[in-house]
Biopython code that builds the backbone (N, CA, C, O; Angstrom):
import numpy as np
from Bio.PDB.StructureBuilder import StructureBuilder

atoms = [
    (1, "UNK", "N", (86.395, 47.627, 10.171)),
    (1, "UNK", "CA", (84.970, 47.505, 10.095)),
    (1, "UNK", "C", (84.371, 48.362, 11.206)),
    (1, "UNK", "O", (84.824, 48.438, 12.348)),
    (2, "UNK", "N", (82.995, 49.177, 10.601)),
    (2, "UNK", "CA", (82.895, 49.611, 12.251)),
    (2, "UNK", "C", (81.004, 49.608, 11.959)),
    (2, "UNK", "O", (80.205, 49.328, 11.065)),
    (3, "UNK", "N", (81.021, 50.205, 13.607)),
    (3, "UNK", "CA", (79.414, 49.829, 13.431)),
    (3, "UNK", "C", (78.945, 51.641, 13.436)),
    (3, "UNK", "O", (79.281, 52.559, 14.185)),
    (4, "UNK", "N", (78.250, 51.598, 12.516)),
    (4, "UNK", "CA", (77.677, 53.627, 12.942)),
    (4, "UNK", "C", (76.982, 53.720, 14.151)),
    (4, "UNK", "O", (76.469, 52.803, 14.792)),
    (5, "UNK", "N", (77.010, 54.781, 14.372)),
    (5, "UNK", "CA", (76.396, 55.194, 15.671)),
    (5, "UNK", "C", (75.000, 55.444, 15.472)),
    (5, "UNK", "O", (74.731, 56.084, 14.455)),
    (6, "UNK", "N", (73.862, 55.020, 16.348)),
    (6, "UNK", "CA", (72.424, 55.418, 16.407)),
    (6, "UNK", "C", (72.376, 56.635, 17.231)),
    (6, "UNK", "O", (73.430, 56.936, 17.793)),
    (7, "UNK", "N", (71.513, 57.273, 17.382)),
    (7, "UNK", "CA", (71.105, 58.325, 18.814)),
    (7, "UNK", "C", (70.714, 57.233, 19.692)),
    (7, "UNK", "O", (70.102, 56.192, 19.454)),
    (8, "UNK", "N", (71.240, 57.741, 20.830)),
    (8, "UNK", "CA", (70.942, 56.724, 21.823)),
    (8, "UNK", "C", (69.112, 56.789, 22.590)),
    (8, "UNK", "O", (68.394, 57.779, 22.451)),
    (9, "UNK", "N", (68.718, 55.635, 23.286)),
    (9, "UNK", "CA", (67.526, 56.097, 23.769)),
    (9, "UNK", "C", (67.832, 56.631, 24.870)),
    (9, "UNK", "O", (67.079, 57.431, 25.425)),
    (10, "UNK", "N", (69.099, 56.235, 25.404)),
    (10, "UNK", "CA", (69.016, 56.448, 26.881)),
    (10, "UNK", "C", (70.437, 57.445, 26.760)),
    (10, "UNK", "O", (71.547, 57.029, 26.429)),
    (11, "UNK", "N", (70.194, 58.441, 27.012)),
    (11, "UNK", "CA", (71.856, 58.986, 27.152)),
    (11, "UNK", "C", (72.944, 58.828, 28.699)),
    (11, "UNK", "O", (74.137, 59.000, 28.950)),
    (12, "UNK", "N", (71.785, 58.430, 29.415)),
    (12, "UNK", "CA", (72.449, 57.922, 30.513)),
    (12, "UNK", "C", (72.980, 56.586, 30.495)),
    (12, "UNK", "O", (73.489, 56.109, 31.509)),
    (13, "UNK", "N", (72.923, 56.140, 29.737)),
    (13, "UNK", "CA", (73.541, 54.530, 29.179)),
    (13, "UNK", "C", (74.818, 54.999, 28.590)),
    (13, "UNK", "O", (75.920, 54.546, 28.899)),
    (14, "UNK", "N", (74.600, 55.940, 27.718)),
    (14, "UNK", "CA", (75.517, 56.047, 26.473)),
    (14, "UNK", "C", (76.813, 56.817, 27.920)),
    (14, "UNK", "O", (77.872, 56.201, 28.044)),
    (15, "UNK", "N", (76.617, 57.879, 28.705)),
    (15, "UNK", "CA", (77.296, 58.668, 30.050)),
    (15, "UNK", "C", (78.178, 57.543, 30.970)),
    (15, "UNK", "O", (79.391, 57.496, 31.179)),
    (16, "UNK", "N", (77.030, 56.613, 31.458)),
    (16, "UNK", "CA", (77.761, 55.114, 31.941)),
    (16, "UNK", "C", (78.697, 54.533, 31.102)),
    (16, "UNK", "O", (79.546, 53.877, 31.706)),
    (17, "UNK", "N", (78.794, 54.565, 30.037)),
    (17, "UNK", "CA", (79.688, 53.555, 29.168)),
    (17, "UNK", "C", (80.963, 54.444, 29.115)),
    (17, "UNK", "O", (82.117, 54.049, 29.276)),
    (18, "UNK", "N", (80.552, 55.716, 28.861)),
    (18, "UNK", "CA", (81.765, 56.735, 28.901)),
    (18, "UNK", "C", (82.836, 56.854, 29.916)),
    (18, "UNK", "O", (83.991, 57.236, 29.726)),
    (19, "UNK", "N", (82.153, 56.380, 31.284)),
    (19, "UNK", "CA", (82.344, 56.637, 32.354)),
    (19, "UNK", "C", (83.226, 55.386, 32.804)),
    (19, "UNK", "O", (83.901, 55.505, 33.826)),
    (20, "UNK", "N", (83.243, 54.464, 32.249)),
    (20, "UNK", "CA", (83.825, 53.024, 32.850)),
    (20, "UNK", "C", (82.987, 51.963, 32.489)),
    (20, "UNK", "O", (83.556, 50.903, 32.223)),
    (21, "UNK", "N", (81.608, 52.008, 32.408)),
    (21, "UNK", "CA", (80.448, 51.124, 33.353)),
    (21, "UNK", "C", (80.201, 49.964, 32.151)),
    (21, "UNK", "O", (80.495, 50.183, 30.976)),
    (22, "UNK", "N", (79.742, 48.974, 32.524)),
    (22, "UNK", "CA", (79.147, 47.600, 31.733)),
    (22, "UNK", "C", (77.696, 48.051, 31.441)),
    (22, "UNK", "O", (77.085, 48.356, 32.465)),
    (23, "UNK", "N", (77.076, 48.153, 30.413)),
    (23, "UNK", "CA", (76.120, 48.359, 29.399)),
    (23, "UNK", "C", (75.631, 47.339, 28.548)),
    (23, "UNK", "O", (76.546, 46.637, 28.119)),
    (24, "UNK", "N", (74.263, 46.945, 28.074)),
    (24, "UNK", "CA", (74.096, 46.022, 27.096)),
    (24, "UNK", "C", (73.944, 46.961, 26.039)),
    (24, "UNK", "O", (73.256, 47.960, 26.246)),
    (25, "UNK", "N", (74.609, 46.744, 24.692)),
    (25, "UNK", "CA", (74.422, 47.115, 23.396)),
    (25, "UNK", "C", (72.779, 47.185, 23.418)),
    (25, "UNK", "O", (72.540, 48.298, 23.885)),
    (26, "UNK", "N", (71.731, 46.631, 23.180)),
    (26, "UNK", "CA", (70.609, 46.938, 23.352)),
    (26, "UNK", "C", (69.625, 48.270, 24.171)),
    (26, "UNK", "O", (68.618, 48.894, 23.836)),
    (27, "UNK", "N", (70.381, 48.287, 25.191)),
    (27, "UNK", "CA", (69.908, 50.024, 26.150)),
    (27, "UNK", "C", (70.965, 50.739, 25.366)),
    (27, "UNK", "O", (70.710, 51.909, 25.653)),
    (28, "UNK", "N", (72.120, 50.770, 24.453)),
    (28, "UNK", "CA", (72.806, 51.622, 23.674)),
    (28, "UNK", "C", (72.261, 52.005, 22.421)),
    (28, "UNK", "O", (72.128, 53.211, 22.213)),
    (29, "UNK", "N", (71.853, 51.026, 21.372)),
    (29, "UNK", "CA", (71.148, 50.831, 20.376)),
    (29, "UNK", "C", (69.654, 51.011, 20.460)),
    (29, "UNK", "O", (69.022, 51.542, 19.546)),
    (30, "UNK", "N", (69.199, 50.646, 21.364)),
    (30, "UNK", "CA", (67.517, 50.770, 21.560)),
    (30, "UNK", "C", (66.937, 48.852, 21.053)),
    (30, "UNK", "O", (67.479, 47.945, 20.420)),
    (31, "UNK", "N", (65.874, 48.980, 21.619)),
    (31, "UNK", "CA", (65.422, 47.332, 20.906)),
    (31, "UNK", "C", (65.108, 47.415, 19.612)),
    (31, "UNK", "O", (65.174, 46.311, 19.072)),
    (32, "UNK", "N", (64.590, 48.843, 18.438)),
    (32, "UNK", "CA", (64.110, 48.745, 17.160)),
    (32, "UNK", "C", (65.498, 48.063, 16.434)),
    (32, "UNK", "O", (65.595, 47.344, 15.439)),
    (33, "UNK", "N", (66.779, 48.737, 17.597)),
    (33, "UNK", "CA", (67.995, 48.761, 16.278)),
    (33, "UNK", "C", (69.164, 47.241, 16.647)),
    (33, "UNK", "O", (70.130, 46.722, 16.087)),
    (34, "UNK", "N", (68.519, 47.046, 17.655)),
    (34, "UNK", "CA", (69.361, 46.046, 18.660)),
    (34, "UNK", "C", (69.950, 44.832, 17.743)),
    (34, "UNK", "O", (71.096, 44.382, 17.775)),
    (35, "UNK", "N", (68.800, 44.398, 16.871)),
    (35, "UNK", "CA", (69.165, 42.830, 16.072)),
    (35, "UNK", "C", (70.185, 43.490, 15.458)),
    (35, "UNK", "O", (71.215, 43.436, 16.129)),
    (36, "UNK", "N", (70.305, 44.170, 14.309)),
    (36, "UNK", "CA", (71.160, 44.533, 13.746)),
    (36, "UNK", "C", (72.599, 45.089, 14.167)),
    (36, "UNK", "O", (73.657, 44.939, 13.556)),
    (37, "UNK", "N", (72.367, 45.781, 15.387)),
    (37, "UNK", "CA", (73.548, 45.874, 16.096)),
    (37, "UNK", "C", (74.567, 44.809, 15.891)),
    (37, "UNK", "O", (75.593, 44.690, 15.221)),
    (38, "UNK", "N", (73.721, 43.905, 16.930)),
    (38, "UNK", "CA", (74.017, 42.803, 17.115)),
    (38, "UNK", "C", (74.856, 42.129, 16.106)),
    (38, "UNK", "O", (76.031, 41.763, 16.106)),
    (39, "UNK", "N", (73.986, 42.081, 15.326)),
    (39, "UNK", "CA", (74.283, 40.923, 14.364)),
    (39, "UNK", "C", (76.049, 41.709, 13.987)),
    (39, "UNK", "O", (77.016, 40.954, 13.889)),
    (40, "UNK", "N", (76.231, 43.377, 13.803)),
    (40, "UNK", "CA", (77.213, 43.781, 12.967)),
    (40, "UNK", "C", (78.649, 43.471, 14.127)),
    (40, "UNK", "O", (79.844, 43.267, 13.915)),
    (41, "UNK", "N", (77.790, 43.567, 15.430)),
    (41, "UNK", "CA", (78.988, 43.470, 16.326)),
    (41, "UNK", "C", (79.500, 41.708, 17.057)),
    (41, "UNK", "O", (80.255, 41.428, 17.987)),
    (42, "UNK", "N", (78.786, 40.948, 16.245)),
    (42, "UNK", "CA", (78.849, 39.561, 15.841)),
    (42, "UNK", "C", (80.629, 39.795, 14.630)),
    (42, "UNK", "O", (81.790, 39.411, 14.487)),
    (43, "UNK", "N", (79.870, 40.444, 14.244)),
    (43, "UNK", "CA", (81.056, 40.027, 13.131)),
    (43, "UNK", "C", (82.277, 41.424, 13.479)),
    (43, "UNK", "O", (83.294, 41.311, 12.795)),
    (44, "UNK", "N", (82.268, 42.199, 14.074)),
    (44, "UNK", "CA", (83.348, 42.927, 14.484)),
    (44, "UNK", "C", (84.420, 42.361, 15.405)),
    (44, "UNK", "O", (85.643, 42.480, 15.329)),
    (45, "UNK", "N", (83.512, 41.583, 16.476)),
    (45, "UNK", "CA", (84.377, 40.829, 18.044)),
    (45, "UNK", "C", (84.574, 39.887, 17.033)),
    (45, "UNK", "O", (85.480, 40.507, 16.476)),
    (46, "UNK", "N", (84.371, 38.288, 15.952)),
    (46, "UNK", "CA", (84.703, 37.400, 15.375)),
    (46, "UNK", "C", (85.957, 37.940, 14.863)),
    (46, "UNK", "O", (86.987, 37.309, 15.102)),
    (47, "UNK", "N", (86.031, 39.412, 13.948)),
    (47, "UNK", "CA", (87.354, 39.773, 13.552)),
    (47, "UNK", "C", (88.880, 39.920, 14.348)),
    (47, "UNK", "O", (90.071, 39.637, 14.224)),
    (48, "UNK", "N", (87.953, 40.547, 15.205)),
    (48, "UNK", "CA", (89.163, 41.526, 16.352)),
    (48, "UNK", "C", (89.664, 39.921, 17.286)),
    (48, "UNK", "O", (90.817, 39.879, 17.716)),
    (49, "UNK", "N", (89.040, 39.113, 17.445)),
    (49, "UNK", "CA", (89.546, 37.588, 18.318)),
    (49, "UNK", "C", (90.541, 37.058, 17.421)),
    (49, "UNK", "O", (91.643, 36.594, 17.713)),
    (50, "UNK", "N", (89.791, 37.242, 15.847)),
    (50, "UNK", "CA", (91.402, 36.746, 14.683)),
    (50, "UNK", "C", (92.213, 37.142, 15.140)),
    (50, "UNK", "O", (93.054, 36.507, 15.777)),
    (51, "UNK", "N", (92.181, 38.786, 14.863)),
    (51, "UNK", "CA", (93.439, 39.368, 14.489)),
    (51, "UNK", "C", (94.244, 39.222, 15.834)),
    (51, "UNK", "O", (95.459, 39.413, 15.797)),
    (52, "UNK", "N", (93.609, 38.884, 17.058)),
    (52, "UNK", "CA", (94.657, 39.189, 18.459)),
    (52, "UNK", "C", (95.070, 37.664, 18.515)),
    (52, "UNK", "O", (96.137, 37.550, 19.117)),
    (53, "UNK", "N", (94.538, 36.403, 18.055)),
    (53, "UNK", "CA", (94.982, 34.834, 17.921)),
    (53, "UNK", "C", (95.950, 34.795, 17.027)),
    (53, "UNK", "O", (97.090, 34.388, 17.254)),
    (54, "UNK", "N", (95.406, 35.349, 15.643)),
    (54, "UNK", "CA", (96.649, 34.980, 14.785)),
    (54, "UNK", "C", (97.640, 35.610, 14.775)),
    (54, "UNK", "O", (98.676, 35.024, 14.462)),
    (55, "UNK", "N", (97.679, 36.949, 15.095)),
    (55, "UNK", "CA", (98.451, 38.158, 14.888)),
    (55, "UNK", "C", (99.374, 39.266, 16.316)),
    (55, "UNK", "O", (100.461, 39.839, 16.390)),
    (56, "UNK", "N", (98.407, 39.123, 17.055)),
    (56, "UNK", "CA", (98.636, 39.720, 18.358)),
    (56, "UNK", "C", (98.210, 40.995, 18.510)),
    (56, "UNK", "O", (98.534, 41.737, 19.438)),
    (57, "UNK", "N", (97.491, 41.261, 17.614)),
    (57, "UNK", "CA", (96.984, 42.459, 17.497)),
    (57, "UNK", "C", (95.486, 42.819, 17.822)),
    (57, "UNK", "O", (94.521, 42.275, 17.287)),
    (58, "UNK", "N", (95.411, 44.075, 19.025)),
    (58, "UNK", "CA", (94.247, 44.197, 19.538)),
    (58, "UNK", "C", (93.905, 45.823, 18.580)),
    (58, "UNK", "O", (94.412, 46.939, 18.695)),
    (59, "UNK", "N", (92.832, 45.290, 17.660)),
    (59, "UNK", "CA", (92.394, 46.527, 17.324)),
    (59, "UNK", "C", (90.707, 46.394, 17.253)),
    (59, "UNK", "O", (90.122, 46.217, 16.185)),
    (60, "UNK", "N", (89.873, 46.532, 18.836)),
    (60, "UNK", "CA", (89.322, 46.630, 18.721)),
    (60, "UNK", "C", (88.975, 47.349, 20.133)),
    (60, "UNK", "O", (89.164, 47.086, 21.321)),
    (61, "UNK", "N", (88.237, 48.624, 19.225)),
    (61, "UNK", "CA", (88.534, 50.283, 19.413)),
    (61, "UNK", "C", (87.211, 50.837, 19.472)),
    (61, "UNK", "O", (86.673, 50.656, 18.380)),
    (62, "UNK", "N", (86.486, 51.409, 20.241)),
    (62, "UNK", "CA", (85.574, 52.871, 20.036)),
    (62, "UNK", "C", (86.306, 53.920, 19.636)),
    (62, "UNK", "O", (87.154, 54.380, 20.401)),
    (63, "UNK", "N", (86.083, 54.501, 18.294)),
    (63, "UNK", "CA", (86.625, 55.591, 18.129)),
    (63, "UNK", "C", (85.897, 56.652, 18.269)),
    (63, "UNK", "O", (84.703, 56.447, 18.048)),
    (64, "UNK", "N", (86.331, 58.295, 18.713)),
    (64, "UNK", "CA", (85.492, 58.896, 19.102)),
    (64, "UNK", "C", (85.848, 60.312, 18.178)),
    (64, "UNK", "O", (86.959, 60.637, 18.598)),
    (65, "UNK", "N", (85.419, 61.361, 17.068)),
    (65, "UNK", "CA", (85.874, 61.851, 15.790)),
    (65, "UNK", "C", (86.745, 61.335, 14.815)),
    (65, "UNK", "O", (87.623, 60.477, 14.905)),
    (66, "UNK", "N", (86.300, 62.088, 13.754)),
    (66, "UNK", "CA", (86.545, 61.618, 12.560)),
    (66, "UNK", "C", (87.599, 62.630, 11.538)),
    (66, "UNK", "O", (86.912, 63.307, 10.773)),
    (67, "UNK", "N", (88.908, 62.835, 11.395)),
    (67, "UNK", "CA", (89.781, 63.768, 10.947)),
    (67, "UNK", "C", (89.573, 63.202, 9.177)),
    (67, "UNK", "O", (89.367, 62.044, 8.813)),
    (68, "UNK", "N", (89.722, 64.566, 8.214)),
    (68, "UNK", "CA", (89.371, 64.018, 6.918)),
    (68, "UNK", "C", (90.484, 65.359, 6.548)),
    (68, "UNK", "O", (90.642, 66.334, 7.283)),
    (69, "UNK", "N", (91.162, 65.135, 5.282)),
    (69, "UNK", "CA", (92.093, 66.012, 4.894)),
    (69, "UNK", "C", (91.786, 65.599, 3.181)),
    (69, "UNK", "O", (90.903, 64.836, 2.791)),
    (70, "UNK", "N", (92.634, 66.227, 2.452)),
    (70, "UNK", "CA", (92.163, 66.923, 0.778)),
    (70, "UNK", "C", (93.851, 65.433, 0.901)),
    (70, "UNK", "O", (94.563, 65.186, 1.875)),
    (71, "UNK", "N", (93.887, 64.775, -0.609)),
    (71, "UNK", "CA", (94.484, 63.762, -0.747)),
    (71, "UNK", "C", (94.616, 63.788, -2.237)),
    (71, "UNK", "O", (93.813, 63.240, -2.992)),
    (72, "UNK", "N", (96.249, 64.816, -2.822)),
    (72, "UNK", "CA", (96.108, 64.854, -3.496)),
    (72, "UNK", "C", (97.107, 63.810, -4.540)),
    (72, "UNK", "O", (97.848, 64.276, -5.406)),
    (73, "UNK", "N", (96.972, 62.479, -4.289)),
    (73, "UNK", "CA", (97.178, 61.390, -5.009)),
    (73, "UNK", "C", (95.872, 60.811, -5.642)),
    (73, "UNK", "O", (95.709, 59.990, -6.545)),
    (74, "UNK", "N", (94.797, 61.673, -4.688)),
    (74, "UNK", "CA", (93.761, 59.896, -5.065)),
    (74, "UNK", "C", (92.421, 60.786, -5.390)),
    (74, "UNK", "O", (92.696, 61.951, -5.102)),
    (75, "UNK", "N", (91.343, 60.706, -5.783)),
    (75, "UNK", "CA", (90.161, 61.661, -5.811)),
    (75, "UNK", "C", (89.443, 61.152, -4.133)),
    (75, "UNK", "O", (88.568, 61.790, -3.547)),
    (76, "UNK", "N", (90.101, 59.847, -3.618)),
    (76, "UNK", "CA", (89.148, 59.450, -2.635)),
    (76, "UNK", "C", (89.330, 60.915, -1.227)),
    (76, "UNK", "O", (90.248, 61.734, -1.179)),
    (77, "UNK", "N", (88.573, 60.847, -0.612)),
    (77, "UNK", "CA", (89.114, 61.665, 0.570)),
    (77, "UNK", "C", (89.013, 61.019, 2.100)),
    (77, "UNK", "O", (88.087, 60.790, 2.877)),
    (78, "UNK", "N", (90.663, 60.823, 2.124)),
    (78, "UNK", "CA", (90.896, 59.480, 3.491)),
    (78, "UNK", "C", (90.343, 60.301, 4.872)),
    (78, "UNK", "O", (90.415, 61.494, 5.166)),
    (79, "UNK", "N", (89.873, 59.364, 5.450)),
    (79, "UNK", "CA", (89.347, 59.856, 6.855)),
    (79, "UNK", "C", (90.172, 58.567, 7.980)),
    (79, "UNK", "O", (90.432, 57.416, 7.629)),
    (80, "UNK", "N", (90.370, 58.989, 8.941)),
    (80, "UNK", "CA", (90.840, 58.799, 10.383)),
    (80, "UNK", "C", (90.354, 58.901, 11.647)),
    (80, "UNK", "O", (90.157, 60.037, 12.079)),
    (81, "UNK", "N", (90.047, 57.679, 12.542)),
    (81, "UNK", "CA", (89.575, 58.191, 13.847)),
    (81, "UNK", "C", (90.449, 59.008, 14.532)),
    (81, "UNK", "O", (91.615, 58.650, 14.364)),
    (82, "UNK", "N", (90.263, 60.381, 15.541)),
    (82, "UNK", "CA", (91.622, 61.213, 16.182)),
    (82, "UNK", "C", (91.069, 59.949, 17.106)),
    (82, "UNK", "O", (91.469, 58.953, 16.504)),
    (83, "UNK", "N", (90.519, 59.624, 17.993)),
    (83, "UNK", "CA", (90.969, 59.119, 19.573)),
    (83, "UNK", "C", (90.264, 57.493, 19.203)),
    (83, "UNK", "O", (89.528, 57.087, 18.303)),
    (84, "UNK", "N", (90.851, 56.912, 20.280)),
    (84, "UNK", "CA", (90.458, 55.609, 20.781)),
    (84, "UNK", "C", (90.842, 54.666, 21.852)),
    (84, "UNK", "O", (91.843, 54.757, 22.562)),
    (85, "UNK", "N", (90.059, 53.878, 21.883)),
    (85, "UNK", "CA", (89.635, 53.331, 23.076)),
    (85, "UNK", "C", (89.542, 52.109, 22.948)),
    (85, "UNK", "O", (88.855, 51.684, 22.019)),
    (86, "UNK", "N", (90.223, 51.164, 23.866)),
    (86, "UNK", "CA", (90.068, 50.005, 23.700)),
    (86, "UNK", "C", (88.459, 49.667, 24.641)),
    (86, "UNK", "O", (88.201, 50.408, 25.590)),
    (87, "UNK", "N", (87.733, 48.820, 24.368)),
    (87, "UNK", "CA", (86.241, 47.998, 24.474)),
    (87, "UNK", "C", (86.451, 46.290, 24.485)),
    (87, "UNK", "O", (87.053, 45.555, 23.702)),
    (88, "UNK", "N", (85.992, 46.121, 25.225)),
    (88, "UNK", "CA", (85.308, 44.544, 25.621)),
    (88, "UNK", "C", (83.693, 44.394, 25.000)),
    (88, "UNK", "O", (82.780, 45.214, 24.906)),
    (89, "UNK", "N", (83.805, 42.953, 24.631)),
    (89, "UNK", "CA", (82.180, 43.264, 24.031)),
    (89, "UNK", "C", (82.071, 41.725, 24.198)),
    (89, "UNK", "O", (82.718, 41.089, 23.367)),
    (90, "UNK", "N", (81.275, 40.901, 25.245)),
    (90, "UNK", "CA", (80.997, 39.775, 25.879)),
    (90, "UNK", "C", (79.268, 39.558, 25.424)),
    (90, "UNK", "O", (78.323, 40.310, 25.663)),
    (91, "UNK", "N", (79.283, 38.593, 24.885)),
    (91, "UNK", "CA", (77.694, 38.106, 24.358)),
    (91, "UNK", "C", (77.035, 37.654, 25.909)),
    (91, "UNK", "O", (77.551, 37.181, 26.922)),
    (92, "UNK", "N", (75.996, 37.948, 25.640)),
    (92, "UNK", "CA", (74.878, 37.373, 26.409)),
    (92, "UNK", "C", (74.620, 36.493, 26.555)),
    (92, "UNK", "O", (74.365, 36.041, 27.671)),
    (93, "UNK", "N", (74.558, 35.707, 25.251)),
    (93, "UNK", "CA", (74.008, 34.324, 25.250)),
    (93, "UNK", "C", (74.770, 33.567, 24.107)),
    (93, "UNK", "O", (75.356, 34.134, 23.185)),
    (94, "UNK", "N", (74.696, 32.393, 24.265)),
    (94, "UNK", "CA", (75.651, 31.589, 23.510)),
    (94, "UNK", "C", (74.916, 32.139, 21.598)),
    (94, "UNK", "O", (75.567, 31.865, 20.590)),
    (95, "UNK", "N", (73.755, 32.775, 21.540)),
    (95, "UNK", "CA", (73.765, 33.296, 19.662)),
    (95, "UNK", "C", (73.836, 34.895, 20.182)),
    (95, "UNK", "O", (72.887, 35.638, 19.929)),
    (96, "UNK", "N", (74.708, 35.258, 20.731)),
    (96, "UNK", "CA", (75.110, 36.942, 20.642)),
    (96, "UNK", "C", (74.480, 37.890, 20.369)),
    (96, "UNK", "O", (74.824, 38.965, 19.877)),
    (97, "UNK", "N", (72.854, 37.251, 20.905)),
    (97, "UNK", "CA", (71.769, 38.168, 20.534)),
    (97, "UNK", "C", (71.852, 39.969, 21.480)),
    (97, "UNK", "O", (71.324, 41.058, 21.254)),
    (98, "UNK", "N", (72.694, 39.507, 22.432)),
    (98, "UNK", "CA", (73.249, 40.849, 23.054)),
    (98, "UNK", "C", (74.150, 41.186, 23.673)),
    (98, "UNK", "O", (74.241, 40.303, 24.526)),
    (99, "UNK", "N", (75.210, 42.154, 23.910)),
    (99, "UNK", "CA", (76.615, 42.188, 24.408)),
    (99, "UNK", "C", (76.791, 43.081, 25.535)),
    (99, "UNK", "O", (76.111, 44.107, 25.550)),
    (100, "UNK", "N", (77.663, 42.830, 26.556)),
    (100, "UNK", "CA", (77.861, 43.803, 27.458)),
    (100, "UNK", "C", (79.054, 44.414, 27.071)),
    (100, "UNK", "O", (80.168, 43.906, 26.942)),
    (101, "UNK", "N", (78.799, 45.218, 26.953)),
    (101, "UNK", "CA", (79.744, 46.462, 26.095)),
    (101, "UNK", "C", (80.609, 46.954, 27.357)),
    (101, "UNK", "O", (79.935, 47.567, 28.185)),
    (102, "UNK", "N", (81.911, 46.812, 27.650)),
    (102, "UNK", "CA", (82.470, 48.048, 28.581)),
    (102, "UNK", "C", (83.792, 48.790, 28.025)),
    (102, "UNK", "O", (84.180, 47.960, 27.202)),
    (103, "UNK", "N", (84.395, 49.487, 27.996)),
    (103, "UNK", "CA", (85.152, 50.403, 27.658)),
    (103, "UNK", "C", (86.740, 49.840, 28.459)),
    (103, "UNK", "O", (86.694, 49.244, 29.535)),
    (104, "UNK", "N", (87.586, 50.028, 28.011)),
    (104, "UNK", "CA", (88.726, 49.626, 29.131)),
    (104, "UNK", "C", (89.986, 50.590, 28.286)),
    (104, "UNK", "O", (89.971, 50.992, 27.123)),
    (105, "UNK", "N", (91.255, 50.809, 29.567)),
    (105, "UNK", "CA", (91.944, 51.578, 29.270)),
    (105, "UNK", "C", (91.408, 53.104, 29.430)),
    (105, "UNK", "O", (90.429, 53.656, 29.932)),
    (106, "UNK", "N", (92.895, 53.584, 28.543)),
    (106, "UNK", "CA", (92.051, 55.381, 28.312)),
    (106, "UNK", "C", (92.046, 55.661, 27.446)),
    (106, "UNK", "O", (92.621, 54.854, 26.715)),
    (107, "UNK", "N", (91.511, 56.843, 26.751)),
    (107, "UNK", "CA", (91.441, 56.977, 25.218)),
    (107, "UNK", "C", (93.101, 57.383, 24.718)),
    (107, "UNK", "O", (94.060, 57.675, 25.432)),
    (108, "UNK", "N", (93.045, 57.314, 23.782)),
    (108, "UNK", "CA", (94.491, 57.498, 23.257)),
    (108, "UNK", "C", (94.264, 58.047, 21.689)),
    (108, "UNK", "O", (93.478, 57.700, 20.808)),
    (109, "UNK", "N", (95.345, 59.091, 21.749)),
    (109, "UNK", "CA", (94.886, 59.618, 19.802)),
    (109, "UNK", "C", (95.594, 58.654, 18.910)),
    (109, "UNK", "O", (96.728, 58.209, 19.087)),
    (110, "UNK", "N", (94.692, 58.361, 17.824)),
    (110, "UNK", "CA", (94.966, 57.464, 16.832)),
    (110, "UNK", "C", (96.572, 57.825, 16.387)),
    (110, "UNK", "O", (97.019, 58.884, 15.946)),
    (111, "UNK", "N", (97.357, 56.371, 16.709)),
    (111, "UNK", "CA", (98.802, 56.153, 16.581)),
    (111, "UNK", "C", (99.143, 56.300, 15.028)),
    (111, "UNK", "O", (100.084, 56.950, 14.572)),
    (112, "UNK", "N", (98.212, 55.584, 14.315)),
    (112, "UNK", "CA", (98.345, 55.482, 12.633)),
    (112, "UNK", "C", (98.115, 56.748, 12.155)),
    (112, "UNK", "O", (98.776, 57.048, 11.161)),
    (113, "UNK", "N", (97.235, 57.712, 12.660)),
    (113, "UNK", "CA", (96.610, 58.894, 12.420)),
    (113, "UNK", "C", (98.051, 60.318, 12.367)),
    (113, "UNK", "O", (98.476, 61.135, 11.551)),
    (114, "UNK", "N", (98.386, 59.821, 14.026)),
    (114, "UNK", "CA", (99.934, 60.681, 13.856)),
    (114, "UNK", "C", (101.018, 60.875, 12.890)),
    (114, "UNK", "O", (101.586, 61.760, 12.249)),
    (115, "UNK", "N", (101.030, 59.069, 13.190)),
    (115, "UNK", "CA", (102.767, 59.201, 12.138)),
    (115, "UNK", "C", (101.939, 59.635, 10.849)),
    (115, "UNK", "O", (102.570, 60.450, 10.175)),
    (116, "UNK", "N", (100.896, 59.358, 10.417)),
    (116, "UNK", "CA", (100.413, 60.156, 8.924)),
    (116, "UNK", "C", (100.932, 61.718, 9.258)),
    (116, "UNK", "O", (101.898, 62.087, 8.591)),
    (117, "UNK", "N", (100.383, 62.658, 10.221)),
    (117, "UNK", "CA", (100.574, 63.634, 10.609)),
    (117, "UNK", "C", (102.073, 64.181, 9.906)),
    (117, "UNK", "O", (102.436, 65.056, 9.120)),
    (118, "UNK", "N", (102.782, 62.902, 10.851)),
    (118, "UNK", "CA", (104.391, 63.563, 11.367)),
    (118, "UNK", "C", (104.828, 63.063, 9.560)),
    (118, "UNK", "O", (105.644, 63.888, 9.148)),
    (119, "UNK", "N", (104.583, 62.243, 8.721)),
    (119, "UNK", "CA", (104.884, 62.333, 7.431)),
    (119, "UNK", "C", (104.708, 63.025, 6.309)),
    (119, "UNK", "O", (105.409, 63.202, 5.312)),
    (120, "UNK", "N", (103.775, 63.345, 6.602)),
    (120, "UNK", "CA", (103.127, 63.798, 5.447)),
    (120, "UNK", "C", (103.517, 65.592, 5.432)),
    (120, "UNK", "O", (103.090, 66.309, 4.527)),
]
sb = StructureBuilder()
sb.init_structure("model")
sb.init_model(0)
sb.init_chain("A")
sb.init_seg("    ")
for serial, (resi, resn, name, xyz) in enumerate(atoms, 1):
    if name == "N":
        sb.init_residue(resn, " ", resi, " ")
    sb.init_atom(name, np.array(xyz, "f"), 0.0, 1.0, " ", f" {name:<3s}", serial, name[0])
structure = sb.get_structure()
């Protein structure tokens, strides 16, 4: 699941987040786009807490480009994040009306993305 990207209002928000720094999704999103943010990254952190409780699996990622190649099994045309990044995303308030977004780790090129690479 992912959330699209807005233009930021502040690009010095968007520079801080890049950089290490704790950010509210809201100075990332802007306040027109913030509820909705919100609301989508409500249900992204609800997923990614499953999958690392039930499963052990942390896949929850900023990805940063998008690799797309010709797929000639399917008419669809598969796309791939190249890099990512593991993210923390901590609500504000007990209804997750806003999150402090920080970045953690380093980026790393998409693992699933490779072995496609090295198979195909």
């Amino acid at each position: 699941m992912a959330l699209e990207p807005v233009s930021t209002q502040n690009e010095a928000v968007l520079k801080a987040l890049l950089a290490g720094g704790k950010v509210l999704l809201s100075n990332l999103f802007g306040e027109s786009a913030r509820e909705t943010a919100a609301r989508r990254v409500r249900t992204i952190n609800a997923k990614a807490v499953e999958n690392f409780q039930e499963r052990g699996l942390q896949t929850l990622h900023v990805a940063w480009g998008m690799a797309t190649w010709n797929n000639t099994n399917s008419e669809a045309t598969p796309a791939a994040p190249v890099l990512l990044r593991p993210i923390n995303l901590k609500p504000k308030n007990s209804a997750g009306e806003d999150f402090e977004v920080e970045l953690t780790e380093e980026w790393e090129t998409n693992p699933s993305l490779l072995h496609m690479l090295k198979t195909e």
